[in-house]
VEXDREN-2710 file (C-alpha; in Angstrom, 1 decimal):
% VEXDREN-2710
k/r/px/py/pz
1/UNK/14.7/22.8/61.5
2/UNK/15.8/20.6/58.2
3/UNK/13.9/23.6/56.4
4/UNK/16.3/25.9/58.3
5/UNK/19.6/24.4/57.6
6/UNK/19.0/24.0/53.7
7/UNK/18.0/27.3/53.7
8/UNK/21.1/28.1/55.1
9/UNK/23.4/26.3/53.0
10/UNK/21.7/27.6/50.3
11/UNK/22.2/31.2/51.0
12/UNK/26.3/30.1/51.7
13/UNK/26.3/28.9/48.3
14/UNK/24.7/31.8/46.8
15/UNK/27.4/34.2/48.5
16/UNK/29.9/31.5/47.5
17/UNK/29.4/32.1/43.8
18/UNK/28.7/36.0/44.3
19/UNK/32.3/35.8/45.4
20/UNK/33.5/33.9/42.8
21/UNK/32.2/36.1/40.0
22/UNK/33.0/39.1/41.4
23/UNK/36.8/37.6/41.8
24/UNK/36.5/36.4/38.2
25/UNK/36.0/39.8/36.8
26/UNK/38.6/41.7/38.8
27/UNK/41.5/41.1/37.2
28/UNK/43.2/43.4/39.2
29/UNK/42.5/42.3/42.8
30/UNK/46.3/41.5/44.1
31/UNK/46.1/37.7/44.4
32/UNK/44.6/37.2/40.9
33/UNK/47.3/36.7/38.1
34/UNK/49.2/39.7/36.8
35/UNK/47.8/41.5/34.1
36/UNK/49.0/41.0/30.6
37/UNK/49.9/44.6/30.5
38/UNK/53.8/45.0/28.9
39/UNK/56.4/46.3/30.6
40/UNK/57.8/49.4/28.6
41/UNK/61.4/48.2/26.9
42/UNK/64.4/50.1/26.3
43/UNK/64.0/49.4/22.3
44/UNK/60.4/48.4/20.9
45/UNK/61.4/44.7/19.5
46/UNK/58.7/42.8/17.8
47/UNK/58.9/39.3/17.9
48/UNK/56.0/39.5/15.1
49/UNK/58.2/41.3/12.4
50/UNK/61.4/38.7/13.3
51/UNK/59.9/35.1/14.4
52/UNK/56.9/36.0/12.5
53/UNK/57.5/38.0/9.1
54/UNK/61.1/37.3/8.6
55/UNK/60.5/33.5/10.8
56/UNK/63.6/34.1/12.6
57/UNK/64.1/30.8/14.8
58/UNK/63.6/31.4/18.4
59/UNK/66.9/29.7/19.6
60/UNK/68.7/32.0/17.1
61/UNK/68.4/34.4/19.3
62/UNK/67.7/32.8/22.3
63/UNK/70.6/30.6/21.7
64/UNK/71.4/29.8/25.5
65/UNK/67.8/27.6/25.8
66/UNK/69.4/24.3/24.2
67/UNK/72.7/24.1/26.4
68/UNK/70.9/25.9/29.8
69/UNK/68.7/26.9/32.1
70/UNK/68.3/30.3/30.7
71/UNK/67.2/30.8/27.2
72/UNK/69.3/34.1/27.5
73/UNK/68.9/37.2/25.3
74/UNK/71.1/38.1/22.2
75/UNK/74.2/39.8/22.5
76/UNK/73.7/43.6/21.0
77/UNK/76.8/42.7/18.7
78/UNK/74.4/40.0/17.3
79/UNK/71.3/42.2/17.1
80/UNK/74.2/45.0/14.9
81/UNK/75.1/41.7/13.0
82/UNK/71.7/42.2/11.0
83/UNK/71.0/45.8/11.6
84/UNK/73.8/47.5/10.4
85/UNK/72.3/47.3/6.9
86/UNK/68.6/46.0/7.1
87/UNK/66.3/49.3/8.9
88/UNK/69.5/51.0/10.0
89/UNK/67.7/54.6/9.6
90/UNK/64.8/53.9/11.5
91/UNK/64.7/55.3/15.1
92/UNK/64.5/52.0/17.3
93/UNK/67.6/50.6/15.3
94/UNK/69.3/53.8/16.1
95/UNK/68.8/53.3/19.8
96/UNK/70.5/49.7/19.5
97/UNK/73.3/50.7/17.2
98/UNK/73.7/53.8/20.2
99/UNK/74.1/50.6/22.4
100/UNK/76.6/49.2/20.2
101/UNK/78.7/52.2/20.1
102/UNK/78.7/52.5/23.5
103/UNK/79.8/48.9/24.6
104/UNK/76.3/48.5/26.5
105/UNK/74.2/45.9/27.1
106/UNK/71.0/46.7/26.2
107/UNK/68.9/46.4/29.8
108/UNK/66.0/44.6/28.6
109/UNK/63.0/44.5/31.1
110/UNK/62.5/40.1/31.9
111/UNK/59.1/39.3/31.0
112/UNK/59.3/35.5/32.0
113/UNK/60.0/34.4/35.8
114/UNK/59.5/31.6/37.5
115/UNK/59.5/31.6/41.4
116/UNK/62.8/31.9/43.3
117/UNK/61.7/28.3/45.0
118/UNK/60.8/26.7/41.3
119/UNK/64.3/25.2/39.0
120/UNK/63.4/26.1/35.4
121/UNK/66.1/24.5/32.7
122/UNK/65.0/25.4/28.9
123/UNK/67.3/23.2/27.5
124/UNK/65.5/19.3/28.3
125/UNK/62.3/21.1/27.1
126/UNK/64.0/22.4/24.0
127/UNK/66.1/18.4/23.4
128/UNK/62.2/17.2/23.9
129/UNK/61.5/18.7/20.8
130/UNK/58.8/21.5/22.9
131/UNK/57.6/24.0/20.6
132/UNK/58.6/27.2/22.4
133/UNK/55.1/28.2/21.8
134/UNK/53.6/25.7/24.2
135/UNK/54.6/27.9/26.8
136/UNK/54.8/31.2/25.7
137/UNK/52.1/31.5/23.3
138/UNK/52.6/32.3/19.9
139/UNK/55.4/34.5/20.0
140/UNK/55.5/35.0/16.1
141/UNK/51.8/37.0/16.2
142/UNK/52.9/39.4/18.9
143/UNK/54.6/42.8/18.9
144/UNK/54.9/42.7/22.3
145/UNK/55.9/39.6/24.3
146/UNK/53.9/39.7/27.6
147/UNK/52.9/36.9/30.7
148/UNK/50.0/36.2/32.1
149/UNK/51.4/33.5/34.7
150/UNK/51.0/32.6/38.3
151/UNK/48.8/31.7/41.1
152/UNK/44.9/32.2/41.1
153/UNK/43.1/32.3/44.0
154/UNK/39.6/31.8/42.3
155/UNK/41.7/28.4/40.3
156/UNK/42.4/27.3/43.7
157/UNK/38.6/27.8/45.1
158/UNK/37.4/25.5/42.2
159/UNK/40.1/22.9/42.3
160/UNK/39.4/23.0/46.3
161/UNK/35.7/22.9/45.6
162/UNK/36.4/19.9/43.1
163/UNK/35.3/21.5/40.1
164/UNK/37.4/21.2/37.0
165/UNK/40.0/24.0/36.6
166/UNK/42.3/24.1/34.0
167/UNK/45.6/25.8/36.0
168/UNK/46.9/29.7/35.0
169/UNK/49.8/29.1/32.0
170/UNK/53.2/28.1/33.7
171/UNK/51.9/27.1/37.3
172/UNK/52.8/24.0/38.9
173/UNK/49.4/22.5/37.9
174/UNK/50.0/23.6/34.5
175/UNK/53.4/21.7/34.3
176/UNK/52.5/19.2/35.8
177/UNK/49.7/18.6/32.9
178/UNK/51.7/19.1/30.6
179/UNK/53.9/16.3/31.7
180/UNK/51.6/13.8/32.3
181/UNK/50.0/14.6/28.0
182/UNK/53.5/14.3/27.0
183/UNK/54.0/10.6/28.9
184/UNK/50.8/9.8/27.5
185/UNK/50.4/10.9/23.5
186/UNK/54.3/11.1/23.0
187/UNK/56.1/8.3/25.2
188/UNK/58.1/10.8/26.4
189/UNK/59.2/10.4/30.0
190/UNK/58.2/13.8/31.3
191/UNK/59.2/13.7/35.3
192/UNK/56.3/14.2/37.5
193/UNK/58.7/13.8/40.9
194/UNK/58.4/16.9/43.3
195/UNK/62.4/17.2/43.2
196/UNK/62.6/17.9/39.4
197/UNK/61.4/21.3/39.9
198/UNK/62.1/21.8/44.0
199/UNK/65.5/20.8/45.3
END
């Protein structure tokens, strides 16, 4: 009978890790993080050409992040400020200057969202001196800005199962890390409280 049962618990955890590969290499089961796939914008901006080639500072035009809870997006009247001379022929700065002349905001698909039950401010994080990188990658290589964030059911198997995990990019888990390094290698005092983030 011991023969049996070790048997069986072998062939549970043979399934077990069938399971879990198969769920690591289907990206596109529903309760796997989102893609990285972009959603299409109303003008093709490339964070590359202006935080990267021209190293345009972030909070230039994301000037809300230091005094809010929104990093915000630039005004189109800003956006014109630069545009009306520098590219001002080519078909994407035509669309924004179209925007200008209009009055219009331009209606920018958001690629960054936290959860509904989750309070985000940008602007401790920014006073801290965080890199805006640290959470949304390296901005200044990419033409397009996507997010691969949220829950993962096969990170939640492994940190259930006890096996190291390190937690999908702008989770709790992930935070939570990122606090705790901060208090540790920069005497910073990061708050690890439930309430910070849930009230």
């Amino acid at each position: 009978m011991r023969k049996g049962a070790n048997a069986s618990v072998g062939v549970v955890g043979f399934i077990l890790v069938g399971v879990l590969v198969v769920l690591s290499l289907s990206p596109s089961l529903p309760f796997l993080p989102p893609s990285q796939a972009a959603s299409p914008q109303p003008i093709a901006f490339s964070h590359k050409i202006h935080a990267g080639q021209f190293q345009i500072n972030c909070q230039y035009c994301h000037s809300d992040a230091r005094r809010s809870e929104y990093a915000g997006i630039p005004s189109v009247s800003r956006c014109i400020g630069c545009h009306k001379i520098t590219a001002a022929d080519r078909p994407e700065i035509k669309k924004l200057a179209d925007f200008f002349a209009r009055q219009e905001s331009i209606p920018w698909v958001r690629v960054y969202k936290v959860p509904e039950f989750t309070y985000f401010p940008h602007k401790p994080h920014v006073r801290a001196g965080v890199a805006c990188q640290r959470c949304h990658g390296p901005v200044e290589t990419m033409d397009v800005v996507t997010a691969k964030t949220g829950p993962s059911l096969l990170n939640d198997v492994l940190n259930l199962a006890g096996l190291p995990a390190t937690p999908p990019p702008l989770t709790m888990g992930w935070c939570i890390e990122c606090h705790r390094e901060m208090n540790q290698k920069q005497q910073k005092n990061a708050p690890l409280d439930c309430f910070t983030c849930h009230h």
